[in-house]
FIKE-445148 format. One record per residue (C-alpha): residue in three letters; x, y, z. Coordinates in steps of 0.02 Angstrom, whole numbers, plus 32768, in hexadecimal, padded with zeros to 4 digits. Layout:
BEGIN
ALAXYZ
...
***
This chain:
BEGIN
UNKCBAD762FCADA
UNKCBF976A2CB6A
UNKCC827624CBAB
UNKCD2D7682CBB7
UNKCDD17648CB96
UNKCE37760CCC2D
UNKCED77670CBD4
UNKCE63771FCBC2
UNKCE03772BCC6C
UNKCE9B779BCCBE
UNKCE837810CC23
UNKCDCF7811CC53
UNKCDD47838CD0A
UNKCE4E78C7CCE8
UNKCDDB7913CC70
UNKCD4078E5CCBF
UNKCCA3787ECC72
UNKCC3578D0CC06
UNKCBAD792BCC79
UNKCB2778DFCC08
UNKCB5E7831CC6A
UNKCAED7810CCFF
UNKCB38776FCD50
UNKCBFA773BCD59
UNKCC157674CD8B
UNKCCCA763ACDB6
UNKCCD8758ECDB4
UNKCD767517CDC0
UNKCDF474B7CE21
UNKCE437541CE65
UNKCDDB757FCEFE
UNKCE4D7601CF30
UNKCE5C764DCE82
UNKCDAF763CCE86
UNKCD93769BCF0B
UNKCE1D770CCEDB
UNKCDD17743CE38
UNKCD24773ECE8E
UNKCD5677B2CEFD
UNKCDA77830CE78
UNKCD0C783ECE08
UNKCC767840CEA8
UNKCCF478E1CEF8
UNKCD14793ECE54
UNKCC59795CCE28
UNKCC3179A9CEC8
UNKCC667A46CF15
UNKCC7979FDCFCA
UNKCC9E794DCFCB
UNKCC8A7961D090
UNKCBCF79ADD07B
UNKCB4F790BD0AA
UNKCAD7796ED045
UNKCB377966CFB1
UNKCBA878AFCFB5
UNKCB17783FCFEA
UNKCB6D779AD01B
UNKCB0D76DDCFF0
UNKCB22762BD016
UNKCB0375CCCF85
UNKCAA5754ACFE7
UNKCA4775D1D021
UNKC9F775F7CF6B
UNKC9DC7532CF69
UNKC9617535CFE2
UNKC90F75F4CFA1
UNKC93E7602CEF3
UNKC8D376A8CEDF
UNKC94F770CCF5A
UNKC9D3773BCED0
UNKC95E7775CE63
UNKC8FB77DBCEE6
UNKC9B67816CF2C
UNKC9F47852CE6D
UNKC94B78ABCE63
UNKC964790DCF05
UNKC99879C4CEFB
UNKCA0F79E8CF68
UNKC9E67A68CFF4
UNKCA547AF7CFBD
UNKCA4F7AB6CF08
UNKCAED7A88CEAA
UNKCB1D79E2CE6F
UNKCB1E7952CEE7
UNKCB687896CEC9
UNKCB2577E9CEF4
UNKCBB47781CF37
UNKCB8876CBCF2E
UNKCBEF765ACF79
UNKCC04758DCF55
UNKCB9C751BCF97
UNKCB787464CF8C
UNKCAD7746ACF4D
UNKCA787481CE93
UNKCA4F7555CEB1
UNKCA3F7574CDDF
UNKC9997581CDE2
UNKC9B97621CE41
UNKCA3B7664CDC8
UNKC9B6764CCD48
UNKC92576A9CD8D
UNKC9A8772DCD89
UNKC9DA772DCCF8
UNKC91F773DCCBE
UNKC921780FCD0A
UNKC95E7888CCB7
UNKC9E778B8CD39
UNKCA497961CD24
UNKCA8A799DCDC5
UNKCAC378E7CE09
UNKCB557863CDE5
UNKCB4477A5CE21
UNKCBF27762CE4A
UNKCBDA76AACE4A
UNKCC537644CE93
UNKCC66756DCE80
UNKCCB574F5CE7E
UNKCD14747CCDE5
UNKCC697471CD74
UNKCC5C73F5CCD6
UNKCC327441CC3D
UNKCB7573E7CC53
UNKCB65741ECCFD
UNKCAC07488CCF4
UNKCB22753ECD49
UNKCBA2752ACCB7
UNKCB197514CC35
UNKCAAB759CCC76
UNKCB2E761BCC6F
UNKCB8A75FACBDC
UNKCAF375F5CB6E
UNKCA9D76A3CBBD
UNKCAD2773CCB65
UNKCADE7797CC14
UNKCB4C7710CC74
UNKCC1076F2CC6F
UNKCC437647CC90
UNKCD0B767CCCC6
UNKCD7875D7CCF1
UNKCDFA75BFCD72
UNKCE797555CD54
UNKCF277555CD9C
UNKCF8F75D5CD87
UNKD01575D3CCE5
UNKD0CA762DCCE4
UNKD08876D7CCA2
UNKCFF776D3CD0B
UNKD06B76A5CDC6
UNKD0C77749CD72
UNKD04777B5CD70
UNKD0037793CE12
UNKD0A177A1CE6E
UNKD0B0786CCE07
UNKD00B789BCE2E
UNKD0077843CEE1
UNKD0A4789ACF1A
UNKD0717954CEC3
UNKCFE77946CF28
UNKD05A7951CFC5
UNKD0BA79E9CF69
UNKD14B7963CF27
UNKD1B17939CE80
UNKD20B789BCE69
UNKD2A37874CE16
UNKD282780BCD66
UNKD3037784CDA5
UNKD2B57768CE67
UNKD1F5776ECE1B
UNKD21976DDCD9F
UNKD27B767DCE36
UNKD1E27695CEA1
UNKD17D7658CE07
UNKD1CA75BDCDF3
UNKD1B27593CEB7
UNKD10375ABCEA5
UNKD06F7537CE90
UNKCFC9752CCE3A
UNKCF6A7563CECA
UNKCF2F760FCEC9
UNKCF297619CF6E
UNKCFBE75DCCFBE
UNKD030763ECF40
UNKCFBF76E4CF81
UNKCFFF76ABD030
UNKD0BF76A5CFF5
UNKD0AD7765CFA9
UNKD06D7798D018
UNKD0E7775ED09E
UNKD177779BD020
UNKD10E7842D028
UNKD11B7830D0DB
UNKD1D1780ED0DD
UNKD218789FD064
UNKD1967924D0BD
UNKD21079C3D0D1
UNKD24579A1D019
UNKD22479D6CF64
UNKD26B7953CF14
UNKD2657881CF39
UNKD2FD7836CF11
UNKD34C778DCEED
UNKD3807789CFA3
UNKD2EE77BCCFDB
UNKD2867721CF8D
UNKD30776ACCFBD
UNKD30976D7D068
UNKD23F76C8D08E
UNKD2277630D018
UNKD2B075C7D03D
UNKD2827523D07A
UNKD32974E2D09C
UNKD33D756FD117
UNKD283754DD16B
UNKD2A574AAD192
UNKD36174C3D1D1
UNKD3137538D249
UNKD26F74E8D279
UNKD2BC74D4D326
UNKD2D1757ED34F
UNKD23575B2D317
UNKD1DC7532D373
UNKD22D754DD408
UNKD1FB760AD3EC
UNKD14075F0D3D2
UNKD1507570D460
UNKD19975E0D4E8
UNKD2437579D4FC
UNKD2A77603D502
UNKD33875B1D546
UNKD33E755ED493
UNKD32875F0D440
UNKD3D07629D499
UNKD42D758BD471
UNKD3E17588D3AE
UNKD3F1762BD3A1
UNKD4C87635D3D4
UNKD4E07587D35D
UNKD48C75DDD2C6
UNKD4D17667D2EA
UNKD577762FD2E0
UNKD55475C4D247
UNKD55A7669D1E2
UNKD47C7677D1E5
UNKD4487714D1B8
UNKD3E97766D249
UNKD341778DD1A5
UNKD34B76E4D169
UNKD32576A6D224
UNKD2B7773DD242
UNKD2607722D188
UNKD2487666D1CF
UNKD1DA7690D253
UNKD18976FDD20A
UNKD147766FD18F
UNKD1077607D220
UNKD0AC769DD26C
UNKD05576C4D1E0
UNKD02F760BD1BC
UNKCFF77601D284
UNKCF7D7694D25D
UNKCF2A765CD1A2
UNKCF2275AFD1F9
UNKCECE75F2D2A5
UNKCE557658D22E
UNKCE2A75EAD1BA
UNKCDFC755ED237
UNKCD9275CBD2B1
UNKCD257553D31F
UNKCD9B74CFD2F8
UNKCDF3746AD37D
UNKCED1748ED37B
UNKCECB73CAD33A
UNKCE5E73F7D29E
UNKCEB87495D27D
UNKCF5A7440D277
UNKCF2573A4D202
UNKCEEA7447D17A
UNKCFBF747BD18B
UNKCFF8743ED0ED
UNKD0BB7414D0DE
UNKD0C073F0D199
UNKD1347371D1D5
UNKD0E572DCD230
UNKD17E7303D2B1
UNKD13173BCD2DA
UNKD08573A5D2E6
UNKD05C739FD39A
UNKD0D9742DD3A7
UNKD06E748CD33C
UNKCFDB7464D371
UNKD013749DD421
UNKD03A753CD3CE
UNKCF8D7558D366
UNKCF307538D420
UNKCF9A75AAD46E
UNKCFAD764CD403
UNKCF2276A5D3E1
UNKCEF77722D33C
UNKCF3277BBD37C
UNKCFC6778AD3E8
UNKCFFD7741D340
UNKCFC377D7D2D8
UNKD041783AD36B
UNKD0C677ABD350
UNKD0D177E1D292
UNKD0D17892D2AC
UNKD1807868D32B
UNKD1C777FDD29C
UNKD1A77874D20E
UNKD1F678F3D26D
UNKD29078B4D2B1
UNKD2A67872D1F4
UNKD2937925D1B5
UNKD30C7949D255
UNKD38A78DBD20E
UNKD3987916D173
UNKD3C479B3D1AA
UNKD4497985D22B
UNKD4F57937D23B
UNKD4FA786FD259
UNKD51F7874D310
UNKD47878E4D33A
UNKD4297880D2B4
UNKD44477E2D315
UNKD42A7837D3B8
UNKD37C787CD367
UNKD35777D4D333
UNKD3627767D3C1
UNKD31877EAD434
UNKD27177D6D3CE
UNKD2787723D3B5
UNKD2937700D485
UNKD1FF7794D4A7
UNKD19A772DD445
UNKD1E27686D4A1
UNKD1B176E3D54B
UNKD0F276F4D506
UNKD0D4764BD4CD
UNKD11A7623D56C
UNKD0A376AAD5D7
UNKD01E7662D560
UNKD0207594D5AF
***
């Protein structure tokens, strides 16, 4: 049997499979740790992840319908030799009878990153690859304590940041089981504390609090709207409320990177569908956001962030009145674009 424990697959992606092991499936609830992990072991095997030649990319339907592809794909030298991975991706239909013609070669210069979905243990991918001697049947399942801690470290290292012992078990604790959405919270911390070496208490508290989001949902929307006579108005009233110019700043922020993952992730997809994927949304702020999602496109959002980030690196650095004037500046530029954009 070659099933691994849920608690040990972390220990196994950081020391890498044994290269005697031809095909990797990831299977569980968790898509986006799924993918996550997926991800991690197709890139580390290859010398380019970005080379075609060597990270060959496959529907899983796909080897439903030509189940003799994978095996003809692991059995392909690459051009300029090397090691090359098979990246298969989930699909909705039976493809093991691919995976096992596979796992029939004698493969030496290829990996097979299999990713699906929450299998039973009968279910015949599961079988196949826990009883083959070269397969690695890795589950997903949500994340645990220690392993939200670990992937907030290693997540913010990788954008050249520590964090304090107190603010990552804080940041824990808000966190859910879903790979993927607690990726998209680190990553907007990472975003957030950029100009730092160290993420603090503050720091977390200030781009995670939810209390604060939905106090200032109206100045945010009328932002990303292009009212900026409300931005004015919202602006002066928490402003005098004693706001802090980074927690308004950190804010938006949050909703333009939510904007942009949403706008990606439903490509082709009408602003009506996009919005009903925006999960937390008020009933209230739909067809505000929905007006936003059809307005904004990628990159005037991707240049939306890059304002926010720096005027919240700006204000860091400065006393509170330029902090506030740095601020609202940014937040009413970006009213004046939504507005240019109707």
């Amino acid at each position: 049997m070659t099933a691994v424990k849920a608690g040990d697959v972390e220990a196994l992606i950081r020391r890498g499979p044994d290269p005697r092991i031809a095909v990797l499936l990831l299977y569980g609830p968790d898509t986006g740790l799924v993918f996550e992990r997926a991800k991690r072991l197709a890139e580390a095997f290859v010398s380019d992840p970005n080379d075609p030649f060597a990270m060959v990319k496959i529907d899983g339907d796909t080897l439903a319908g030509d189940p003799g592809r994978l095996a003809d794909e692991a059995g392909t030298v690459g051009l300029f030799g090397g090691n090359r991975t098979i990246w298969v991706r989930a699909g909705s239909r039976n493809y093991a009878p691919a995976v096992d013609a596979a796992l029939k070669l004698d493969i030496t210069q290829a990996r097979i990153v299999v990713e699906a979905g929450d299998l039973a243990k009968s279910a015949p991918l599961r079988t196949l690859c826990e009883k083959s001697p070269k397969a690695l049947a890795i589950p997903c399942y949500p994340d645990d304590e220690r392993a939200l801690a670990d992937l907030i470290e290693r997540t913010l290292q990788e954008h050249g940041l520590r964090i304090a012992r107190e603010a990552r078990d804080v940041l824990a604790a808000s966190l859910g089981g879903d790979r993927g959405a607690s990726l998209s919270e680190i990553e907007k911390l990472a975003l957030y504390a950029r100009g730092q070496d160290m993420v603090s208490l503050d720091d977390v508290e200030a781009i995670g609090s939810d209390v604060a989001a939905s106090v200032l949902n109206t100045l945010i929307d009328a932002a990303f709207s292009g009212r900026s006579a409300d931005v004015e108005h919202d602006y002066r009233r928490f402003r005098h409320e004693g706001m802090d110019p980074s927690v308004m700043l950190g804010s938006a922020l949050r909703h333009a990177l939510t904007l942009l993952s949403t706008r990606l992730a439903g490509e082709g997809q009408s602003a009506s569908m996009m919005v009903g994927n925006w999960r937390g949304l008020h009933f209230r702020r739909k067809a505000t956001v929905e007006t936003q999602l059809a307005r904004w496109t990628p990159p005037a959002l991707r240049h939306a962030i890059q304002l926010l980030q720096d005027a919240v690196l700006a204000c860091r650095r400065s006393p509170p009145d330029l902090s506030h004037a740095s601020a609202s500046s940014v937040l009413l530029r970006i009213a004046s674009e939504a507005a240019r954009r109707r």
